[in-house]
C-alpha positions in Angstrom: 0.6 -3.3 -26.7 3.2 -0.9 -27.3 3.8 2.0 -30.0 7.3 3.8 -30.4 6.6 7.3 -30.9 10.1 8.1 -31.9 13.8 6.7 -32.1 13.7 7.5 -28.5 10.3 7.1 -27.0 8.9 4.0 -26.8 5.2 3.2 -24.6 3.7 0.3 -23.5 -0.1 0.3 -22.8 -3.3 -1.8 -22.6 -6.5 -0.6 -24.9 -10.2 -2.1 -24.6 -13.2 -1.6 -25.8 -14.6 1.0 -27.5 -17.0 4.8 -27.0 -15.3 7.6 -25.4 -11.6 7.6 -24.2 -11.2 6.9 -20.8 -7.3 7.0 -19.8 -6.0 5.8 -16.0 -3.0 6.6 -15.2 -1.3 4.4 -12.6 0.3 4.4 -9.4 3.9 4.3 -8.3 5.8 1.7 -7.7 3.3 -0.6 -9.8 2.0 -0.5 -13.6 -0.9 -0.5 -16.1 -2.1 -3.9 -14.9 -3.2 -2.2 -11.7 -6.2 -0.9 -13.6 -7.6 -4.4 -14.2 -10.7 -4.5 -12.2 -11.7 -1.0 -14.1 -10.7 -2.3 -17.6 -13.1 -5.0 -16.7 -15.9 -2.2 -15.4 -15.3 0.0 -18.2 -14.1 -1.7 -21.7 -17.9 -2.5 -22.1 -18.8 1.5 -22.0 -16.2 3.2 -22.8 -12.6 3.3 -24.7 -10.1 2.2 -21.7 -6.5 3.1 -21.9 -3.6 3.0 -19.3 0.0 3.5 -20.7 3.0 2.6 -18.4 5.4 6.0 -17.2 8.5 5.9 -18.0 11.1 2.7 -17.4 7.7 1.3 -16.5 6.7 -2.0 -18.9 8.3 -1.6 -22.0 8.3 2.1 -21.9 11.5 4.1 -22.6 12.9 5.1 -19.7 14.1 9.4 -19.1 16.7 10.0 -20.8 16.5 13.8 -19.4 15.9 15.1 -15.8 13.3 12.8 -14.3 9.8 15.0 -13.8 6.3 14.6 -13.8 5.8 17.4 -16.4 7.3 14.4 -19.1 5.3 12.1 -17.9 2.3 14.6 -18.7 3.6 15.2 -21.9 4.1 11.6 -23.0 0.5 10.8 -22.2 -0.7 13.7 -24.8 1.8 12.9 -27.2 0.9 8.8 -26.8 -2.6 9.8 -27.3 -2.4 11.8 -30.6 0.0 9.1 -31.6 -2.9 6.8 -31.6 -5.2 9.1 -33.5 -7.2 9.9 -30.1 -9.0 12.5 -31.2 -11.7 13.0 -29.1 -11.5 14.5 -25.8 -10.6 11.9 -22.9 -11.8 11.4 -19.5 -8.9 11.3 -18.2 -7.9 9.1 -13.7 -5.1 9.2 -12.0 -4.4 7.8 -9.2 -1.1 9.0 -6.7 1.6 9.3 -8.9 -0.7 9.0 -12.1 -2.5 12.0 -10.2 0.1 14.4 -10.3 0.4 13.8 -13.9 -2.8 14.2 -14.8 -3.1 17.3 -13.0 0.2 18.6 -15.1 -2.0 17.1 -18.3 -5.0 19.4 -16.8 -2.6 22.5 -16.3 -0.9 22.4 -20.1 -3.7 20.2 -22.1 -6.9 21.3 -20.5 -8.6 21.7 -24.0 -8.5 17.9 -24.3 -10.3 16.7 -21.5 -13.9 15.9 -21.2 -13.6 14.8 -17.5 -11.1 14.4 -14.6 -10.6 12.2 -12.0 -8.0 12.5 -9.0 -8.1 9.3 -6.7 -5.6 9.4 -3.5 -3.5 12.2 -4.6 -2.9 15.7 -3.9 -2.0 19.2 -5.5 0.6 21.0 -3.3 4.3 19.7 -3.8 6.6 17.7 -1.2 7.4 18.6 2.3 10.5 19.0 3.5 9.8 16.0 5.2 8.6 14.3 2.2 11.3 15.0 0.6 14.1 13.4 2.7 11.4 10.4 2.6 11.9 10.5 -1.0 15.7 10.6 -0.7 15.9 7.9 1.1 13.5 5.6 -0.8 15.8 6.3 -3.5 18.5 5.2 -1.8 16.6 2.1 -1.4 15.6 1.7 -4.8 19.0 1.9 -6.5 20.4 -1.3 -4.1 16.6 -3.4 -4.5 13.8 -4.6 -6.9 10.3 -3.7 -7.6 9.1 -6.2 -5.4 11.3 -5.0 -2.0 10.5 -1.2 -3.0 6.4 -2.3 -3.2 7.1 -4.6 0.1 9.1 -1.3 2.2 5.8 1.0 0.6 2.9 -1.5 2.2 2.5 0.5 5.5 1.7 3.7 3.3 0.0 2.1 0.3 -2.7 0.3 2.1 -4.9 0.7 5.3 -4.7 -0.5 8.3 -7.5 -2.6 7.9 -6.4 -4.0 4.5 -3.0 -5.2 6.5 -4.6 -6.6 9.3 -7.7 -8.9 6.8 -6.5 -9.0 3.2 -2.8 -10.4 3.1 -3.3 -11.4 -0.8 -3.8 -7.1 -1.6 -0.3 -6.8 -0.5 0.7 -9.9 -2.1 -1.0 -8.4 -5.2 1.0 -4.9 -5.3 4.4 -6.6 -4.6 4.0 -8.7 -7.9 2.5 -5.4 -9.9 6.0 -3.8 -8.6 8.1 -6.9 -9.3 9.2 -6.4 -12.8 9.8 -3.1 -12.4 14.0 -1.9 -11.8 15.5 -0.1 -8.9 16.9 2.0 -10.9 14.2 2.9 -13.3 12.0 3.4 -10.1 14.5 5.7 -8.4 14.1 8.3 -11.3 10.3 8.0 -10.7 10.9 9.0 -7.0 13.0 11.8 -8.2 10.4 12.9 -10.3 7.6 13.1 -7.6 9.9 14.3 -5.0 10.7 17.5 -7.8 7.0 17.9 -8.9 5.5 21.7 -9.3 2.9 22.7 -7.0 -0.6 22.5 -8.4 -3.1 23.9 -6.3 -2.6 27.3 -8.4 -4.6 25.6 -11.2 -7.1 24.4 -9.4 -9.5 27.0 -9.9 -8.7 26.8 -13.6 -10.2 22.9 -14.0 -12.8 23.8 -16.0 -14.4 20.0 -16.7 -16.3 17.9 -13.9 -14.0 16.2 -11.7 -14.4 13.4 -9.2 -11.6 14.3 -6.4 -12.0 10.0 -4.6 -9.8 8.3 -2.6 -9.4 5.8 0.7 -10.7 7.3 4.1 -7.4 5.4 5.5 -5.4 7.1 3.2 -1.8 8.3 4.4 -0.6 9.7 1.4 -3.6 11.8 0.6 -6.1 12.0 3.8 -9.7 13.3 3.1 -9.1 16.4 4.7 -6.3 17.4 1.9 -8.7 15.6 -0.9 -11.6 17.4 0.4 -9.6 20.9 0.2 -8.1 19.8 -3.0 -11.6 19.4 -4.1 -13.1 22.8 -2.3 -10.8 24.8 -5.0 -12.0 23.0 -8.2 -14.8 24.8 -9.5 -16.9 21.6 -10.4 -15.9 18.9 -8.0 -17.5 16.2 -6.3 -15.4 14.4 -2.9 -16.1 11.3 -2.6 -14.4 9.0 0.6 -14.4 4.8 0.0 -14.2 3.6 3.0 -12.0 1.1 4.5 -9.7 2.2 1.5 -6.0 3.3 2.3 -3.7 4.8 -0.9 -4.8 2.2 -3.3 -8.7 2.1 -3.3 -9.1 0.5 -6.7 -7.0 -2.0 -5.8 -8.1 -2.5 -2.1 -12.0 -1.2 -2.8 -12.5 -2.0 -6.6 -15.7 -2.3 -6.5 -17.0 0.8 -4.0 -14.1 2.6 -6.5 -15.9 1.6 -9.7 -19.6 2.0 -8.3 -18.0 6.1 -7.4 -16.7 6.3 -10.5 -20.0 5.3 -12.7 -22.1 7.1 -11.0 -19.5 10.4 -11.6 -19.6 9.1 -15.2 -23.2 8.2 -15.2 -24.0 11.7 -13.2 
């Protein structure tokens, strides 16, 4: 599906099912199709949506400076676009993470629940920066596909490398269709992002702070504190799981997430 919001603004997203919003957000360098073991969990409870970021599907790509406080904007003006009244439970994961933590920082008064799977408040490193700069380097001379294929050693665990070669196949076709260029303004974005951990203490809604106990990215120690500062969190660690644990764990991920849901 897709709705254009204005001359200029164009999003792509999947909806099924029907009951309370419930809104994934995805992961860089992949899409809205990476949510599809949870559509298939969920669409029978609840209202699932995932929209695609910017130059992601047939989304519009920025037009302005690249940051993740658009991308946070976009997903509250996609909703009321689409009459979305209600307030939304409301899962990102890495990328879709940060955004929904800039959702939780400016539109707290529309969420019902959080969830923050393999990601993390506090902004880039130095040394995660100059990562960044040179992945978009990369990005700007190679496709989807090589950006997802150079990503695999930080994406998934160790474990998931060694056994499960068709995961990795997996994420390099989620990432194929997606541009080197429109991915570069993505890694520009998340390389820029504000520092959250000030809000933190300001979640006011039950939030389910999950991700991969191989995780890289976003380790369990930096979850678990991420966790320890919102006021009513639960931490929850799938095992086995690296950066992508619906993808790699779908379903520990969606057994975690029902029983948050559920709770």
């Amino acid at each position: 599906m897709q709705t254009q919001i204005s001359p200029n603004l164009k999003i792509s997203y999947r909806q099924e099912g029907q009951g309370t919003p419930l809104v994934f957000l995805h992961a860089f360098p992949l899409w809205s199709a990476m949510w599809n073991a949870q559509f298939e969990e969920f669409a029978h409870d609840f209202t699932v949506l995932a929209p695609d970021f910017r130059g992601i599907g047939e989304t519009s790509a920025f037009e302005d400076e690249p940051s993740v406080q658009t991308l946070a904007t976009d997903v509250a003006i996609w909703l009321e676009h689409l009459g979305v009244e209600e307030k939304i439970i409301l899962c990102g994961l890495s990328m879709g993470g940060y955004t929904a933590l800039e959702f939780a920082r400016a539109h707290g008064d529309k969420l019902a629940a959080l969830i923050l799977a393999d990601t993390r408040a506090d902004a880039d490193s130095d040394e995660a920066r100059q990562s960044r700069e040179e992945m978009i380097e990369f990005a700007t001379t190679n496709d989807g596909r090589a950006v997802a294929e150079k990503m695999l050693p930080k994406l998934l665990g160790e474990t998931t490398q060694r056994e499960n070669s068709q995961i990795a196949e997996q994420i390099q076709q989620l990432a194929a269709p997606n541009t080197g260029e429109n991915l570069a303004k993505l890694i520009a974005a998340l390389r820029d992002r504000r520092d959250s951990t000030s809000i933190l203490a300001q979640i006011a809604v039950p939030t389910l702070v999950i991700g991969g106990s191989a995780d890289a990215v976003s380790p369990p120690d930096v979850m678990a504190h991420m966790a320890a500062q919102i006021p009513h969190a639960r931490h929850v660690v799938i095992e086995g799981a690296g950066h992508l644990a619906n993808l790699e764990k779908p379903a520990d991920f969606n057994r975690e997430v029902r029983a948050f849901l559920e709770a």
